[in-house]
Backbone as a ProteinNet text record, in pm:
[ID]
protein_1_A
[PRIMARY]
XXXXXXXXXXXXXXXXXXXXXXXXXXXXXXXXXXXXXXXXXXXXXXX
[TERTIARY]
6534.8	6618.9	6574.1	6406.2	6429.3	6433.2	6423.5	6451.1	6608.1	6682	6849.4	6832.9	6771.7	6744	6701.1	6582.1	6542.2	6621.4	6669.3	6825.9	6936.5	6966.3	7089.1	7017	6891.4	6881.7	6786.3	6764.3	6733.5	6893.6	6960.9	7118.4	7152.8	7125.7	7197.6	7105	6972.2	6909.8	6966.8	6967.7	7045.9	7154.9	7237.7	7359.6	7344.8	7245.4	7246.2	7202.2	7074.5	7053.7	7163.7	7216.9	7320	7455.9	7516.5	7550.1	7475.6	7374	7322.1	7252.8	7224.5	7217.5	7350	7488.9	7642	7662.9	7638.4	7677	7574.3	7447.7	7373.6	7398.9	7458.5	7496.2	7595.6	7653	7839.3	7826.9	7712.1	7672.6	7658.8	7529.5	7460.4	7570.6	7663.8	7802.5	7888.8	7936.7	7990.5	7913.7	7785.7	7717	7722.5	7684.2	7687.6	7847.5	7942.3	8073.4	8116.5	8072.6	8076.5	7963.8	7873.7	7783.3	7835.5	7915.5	7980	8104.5	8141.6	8267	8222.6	8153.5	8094.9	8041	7989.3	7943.3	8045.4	8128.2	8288.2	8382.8	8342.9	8413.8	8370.8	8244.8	8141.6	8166.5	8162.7	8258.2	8077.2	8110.1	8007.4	7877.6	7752.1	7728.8	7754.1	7760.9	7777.3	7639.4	7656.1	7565.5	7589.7
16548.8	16452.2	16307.5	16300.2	16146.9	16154.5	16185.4	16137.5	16123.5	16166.4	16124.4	15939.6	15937.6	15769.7	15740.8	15721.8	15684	15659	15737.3	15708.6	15625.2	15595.9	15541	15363.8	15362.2	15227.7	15158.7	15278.5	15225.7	15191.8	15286.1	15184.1	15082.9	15055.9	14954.5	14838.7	14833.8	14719.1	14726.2	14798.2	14779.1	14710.9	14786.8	14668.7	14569.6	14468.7	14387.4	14308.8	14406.8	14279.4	14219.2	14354.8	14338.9	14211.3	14215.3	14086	13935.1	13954.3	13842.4	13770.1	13841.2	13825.2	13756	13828.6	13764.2	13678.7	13622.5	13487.2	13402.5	13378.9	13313.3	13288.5	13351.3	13326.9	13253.1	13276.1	13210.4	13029.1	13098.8	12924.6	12843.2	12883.5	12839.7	12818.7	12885.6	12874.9	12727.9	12761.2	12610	12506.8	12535.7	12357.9	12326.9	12446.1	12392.3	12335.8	12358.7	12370.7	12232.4	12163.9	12049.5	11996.1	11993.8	11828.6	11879.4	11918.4	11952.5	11845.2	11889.4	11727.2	11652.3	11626.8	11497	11373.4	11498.9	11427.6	11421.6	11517.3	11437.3	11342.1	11304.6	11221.2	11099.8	11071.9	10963.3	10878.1	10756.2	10700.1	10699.4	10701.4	10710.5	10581.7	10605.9	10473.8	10336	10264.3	10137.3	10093.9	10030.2	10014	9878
4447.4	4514.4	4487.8	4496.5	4450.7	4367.4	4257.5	4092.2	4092.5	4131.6	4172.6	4231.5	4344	4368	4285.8	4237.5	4126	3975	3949	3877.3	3847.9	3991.5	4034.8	4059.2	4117	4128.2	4013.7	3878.5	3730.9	3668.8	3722.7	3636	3712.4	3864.7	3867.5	3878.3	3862.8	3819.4	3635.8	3565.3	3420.5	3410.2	3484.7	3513.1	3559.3	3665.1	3727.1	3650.5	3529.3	3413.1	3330.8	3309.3	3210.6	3222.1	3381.1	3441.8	3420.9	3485.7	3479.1	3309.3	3202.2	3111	3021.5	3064.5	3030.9	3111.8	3230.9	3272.7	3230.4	3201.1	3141	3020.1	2932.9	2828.7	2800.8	2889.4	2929.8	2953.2	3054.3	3094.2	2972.4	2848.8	2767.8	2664.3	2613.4	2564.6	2580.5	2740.8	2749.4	2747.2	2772.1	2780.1	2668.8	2527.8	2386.1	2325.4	2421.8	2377.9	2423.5	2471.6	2575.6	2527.3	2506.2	2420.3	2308.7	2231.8	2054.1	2106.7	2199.7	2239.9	2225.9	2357	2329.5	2278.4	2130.5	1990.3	1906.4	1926.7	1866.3	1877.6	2025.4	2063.3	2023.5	2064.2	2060.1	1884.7	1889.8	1795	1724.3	1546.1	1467.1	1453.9	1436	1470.3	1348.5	1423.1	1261.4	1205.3	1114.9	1011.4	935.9
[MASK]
+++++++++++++++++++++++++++++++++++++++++++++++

């Protein structure tokens, strides 16, 4: 019987990584997606 608990709360710490690993990524995504604007936008420097 415990190896059944034991089981169930090794997948769902897996999954919980597995979540939190895809919104961290998500995050790290748009911030790169958003200073890539930014530097597009940003007029070139003169010389």
């Amino acid at each position: 019987m415990p190896e059944t608990y034991f089981g169930l709360i090794e997948a769902g710490l897996v999954f919980g990584l597995a979540i939190a690993f895809y919104v961290w990524q998500r995050h790290d995504l748009k911030k790169a997606e958003r200073e890539a604007r930014e530097r597009e936008a940003r007029p070139p420097p003169e010389e």
